[in-house]
N, C-alpha and C positions, 0 to 999 in steps of 0.2 A: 294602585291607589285610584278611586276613582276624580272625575272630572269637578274640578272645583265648583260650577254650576248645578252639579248632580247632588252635595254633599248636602243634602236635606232630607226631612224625613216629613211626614203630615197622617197626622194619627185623627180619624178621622170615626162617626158613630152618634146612633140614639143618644137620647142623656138616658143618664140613671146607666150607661153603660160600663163606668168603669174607666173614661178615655184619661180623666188627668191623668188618676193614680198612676197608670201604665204608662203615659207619658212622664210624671217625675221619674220611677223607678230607670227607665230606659235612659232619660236624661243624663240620670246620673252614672249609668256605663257606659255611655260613650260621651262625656266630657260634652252638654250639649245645654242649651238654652232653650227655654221653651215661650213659642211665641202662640198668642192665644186667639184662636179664630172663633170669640162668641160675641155675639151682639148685645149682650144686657150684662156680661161680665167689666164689660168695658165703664159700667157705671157704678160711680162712691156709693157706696150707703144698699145696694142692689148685695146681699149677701148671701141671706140663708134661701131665698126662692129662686138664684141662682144656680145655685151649689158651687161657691166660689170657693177655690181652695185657699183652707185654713189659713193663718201667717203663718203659723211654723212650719207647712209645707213649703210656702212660696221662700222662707230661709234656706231651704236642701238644696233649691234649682232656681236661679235666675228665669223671674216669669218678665213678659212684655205685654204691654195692652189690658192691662188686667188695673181698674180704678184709675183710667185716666180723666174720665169726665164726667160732667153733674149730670145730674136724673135730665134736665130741660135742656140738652143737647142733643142735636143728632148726630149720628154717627153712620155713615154711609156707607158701602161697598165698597165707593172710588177712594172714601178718606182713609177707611179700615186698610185697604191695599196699601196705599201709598206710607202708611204707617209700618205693617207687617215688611213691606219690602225694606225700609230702612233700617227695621231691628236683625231683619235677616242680613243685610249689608258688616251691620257691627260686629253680627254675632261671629261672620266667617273672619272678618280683620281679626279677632283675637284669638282666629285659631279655633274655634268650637265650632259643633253643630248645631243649625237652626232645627229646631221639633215643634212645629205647627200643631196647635191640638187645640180641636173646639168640635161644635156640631152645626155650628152653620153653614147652611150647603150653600148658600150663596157666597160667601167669600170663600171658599175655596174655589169656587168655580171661576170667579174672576182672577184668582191666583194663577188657577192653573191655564186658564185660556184668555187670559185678558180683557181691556176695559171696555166697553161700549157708550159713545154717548149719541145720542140722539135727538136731535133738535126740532123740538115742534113748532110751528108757527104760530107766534103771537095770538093773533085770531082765533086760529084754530084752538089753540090753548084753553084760552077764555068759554068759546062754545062748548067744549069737553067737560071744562071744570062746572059751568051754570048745569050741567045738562047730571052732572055727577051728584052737587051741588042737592039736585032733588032726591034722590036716593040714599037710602040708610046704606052703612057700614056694611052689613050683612047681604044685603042683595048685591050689593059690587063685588063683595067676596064668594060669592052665588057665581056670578060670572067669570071672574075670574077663575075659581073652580073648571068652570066649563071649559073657558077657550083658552087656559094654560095652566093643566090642573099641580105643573112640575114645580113653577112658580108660587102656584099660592102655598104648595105644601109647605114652601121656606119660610110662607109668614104668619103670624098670628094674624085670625082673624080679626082682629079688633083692628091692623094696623094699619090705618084706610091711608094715612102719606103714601106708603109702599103700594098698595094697593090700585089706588088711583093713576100712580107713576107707571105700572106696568098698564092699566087699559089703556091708558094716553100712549103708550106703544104700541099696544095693539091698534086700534081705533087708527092710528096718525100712519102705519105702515101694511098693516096687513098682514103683519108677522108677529109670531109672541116674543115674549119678552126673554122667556127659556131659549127661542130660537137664536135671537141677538147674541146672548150669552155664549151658545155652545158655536156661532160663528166668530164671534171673537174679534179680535183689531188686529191679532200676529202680534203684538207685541210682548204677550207673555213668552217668557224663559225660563220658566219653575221646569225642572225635571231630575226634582227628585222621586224617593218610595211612597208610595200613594199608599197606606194602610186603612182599613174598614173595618171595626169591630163590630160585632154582631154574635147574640143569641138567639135560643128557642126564643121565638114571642111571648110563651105562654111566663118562660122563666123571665123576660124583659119587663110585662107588664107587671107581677109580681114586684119586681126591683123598684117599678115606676112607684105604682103603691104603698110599696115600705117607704120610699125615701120623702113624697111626698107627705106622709104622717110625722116622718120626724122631723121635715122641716114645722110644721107647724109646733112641735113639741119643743122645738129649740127655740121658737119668737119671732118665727113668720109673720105671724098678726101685727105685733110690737114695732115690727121692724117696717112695715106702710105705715100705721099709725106714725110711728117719726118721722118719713118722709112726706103727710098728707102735713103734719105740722109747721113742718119748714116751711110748708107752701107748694109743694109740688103738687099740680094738678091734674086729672086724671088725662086731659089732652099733651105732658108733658112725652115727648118717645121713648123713656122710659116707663113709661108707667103703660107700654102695651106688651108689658114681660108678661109670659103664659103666667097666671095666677095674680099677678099684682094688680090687675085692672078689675077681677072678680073680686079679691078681697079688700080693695078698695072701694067700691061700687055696694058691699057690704058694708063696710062700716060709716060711709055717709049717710047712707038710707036708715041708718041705724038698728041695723038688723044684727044679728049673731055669726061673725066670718067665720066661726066654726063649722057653722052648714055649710058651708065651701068646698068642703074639704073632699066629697066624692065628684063632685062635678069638675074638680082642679083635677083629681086623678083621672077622669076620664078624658079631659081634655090633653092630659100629659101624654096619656096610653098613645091616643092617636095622633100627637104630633111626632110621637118617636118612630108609631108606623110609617108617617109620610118623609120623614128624614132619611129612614132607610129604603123607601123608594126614590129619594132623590138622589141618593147615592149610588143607586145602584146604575147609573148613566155613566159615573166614573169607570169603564170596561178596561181600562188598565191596573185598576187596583187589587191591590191581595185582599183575599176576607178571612178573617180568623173568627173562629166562635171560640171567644171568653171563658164558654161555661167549661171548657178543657181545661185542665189542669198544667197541660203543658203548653196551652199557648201562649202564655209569657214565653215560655222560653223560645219555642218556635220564631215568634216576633222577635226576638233578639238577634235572633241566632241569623235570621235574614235579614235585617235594618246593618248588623256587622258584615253580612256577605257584597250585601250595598254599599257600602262605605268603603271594601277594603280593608274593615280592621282586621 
């Protein structure tokens, strides 16, 4: 039987890959809870441009993190952590296994290597932010590109809070923000099966494309219109979800968010490619390619050698 710190799993991948499904199914053979490492699933009302799993999925498998907080909330790394550890805590008291599944490579990286905090000086602070303060969205995410290109791949360009917080690391230390990360505090203990799914790109972006379409087919559009109504505003950290900022930014301008719809897929293509180069740092992980037929069962058949069942 393995080490009761070890009895985890983290199912980890592009979107448009395939991770819930295979995380319920998995879930559900080995008696397990699934706890959910995405950034924008975490928010009410964030559905169809998420790709949140259905209710009657979320019925089969006890999910966590999944619609805890409103659109104009942030949700941070350090808070994301401190949450995921405590559903992971419940999950092993009653006997089950935790199964981590998302595609944000930042919280798992703080999962698996712990938290960093960094303290700038007041001063200093202030100078950075006037100096940032001048500059668009876009040329910060220019730079940061450049001097931590591991970092920005985690974020949506549009999401200058994140954004800004890693150059004020840089800038303030001389080290990237990726660096701090993969140096860590020691105080992470996560060691369980690190899993990576991954296809052909050509079959991935394909997947991206199709799913993309059908979200707008299901009331993508409908579903920012109701959240622009409530009041949530495009500065909301919600509203920097890949695609909700575009078709939002459309329908105030009063323009047709259906033109959106290639430019959302291209931006998807290439955020899925930069996920799986941030992943590919995890050098302990398995990689399985999806488009097998048997690798569900492969996956299985290893997550139960891990475990002991």
């Amino acid at each position: 039987m393995s080490h009761p710190h070890t009895n985890a799993v983290a199912i980890m991948g592009a979107t448009a890959i395939g991770k819930s499904d295979l995380a319920i199914r998995l879930a559900e053979r080995i008696d397990g809870e699934i706890i959910s490492m995405d950034s924008r699933q975490v928010y009410r009302g964030l559905d169809i441009g998420t790709g949140k799993v259905p209710h009657e999925d979320l019925q089969r498998v006890p999910h966590h993190l999944i619609d805890i907080l409103d659109p104009s909330e942030l949700n941070t790394a350090g808070t994301h952590l401190a949450r995921a550890l405590e559903a992971q805590e419940a999950i092993r008291a009653r006997g089950r296994i935790p199964v981590f599944a998302g595609g944000t490579g930042l919280y798992f990286r703080v999962l698996f290597r712990g938290l960093i905090d960094v303290g700038v000086p007041d001063d200093e602070l202030r100078d950075l932010r006037d100096t940032f303060a001048t500059r668009s969205t876009t040329e910060l995410y220019q730079e940061l590109l450049r001097l931590d290109p591991e970092r920005a791949a985690s974020l949506s360009k549009n999401d200058r809070q994140r954004i800004v917080r890693s150059l004020e690391i840089y800038h303030h230390t001389g080290k990237s923000h990726t660096r701090y990360l993969a140096e860590g505090t020691g105080s992470a203990s996560w060691q369980g099966l690190k899993i990576v799914l991954t296809m052909p790109r050509p079959m991935l972006r394909s997947r991206v494309a199709e799913r993309t379409r059908q979200m707008f087919d299901d009331g993508w559009v409908d579903e920012v219109k109701v959240l622009l109504a409530r009041g949530i505003t495009l500065d909301a950290p919600a509203m920097n979800s890949l695609g909700y900022d575009v078709i939002a930014r459309a329908i105030l301008k009063g323009e047709d968010p259906m033109s959106t719809v290639d430019s959302i897929i291209t931006r998807t293509q290439q955020y899925a490619k930069r996920q799986e180069t941030f992943f590919r740092s995890e050098v302990d992980a398995l990689w399985f390619d999806v488009s097998d037929p048997v690798a569900q069962h492969r996956i299985e058949q290893r997550v139960r050698e891990h475990l002991g069942l």
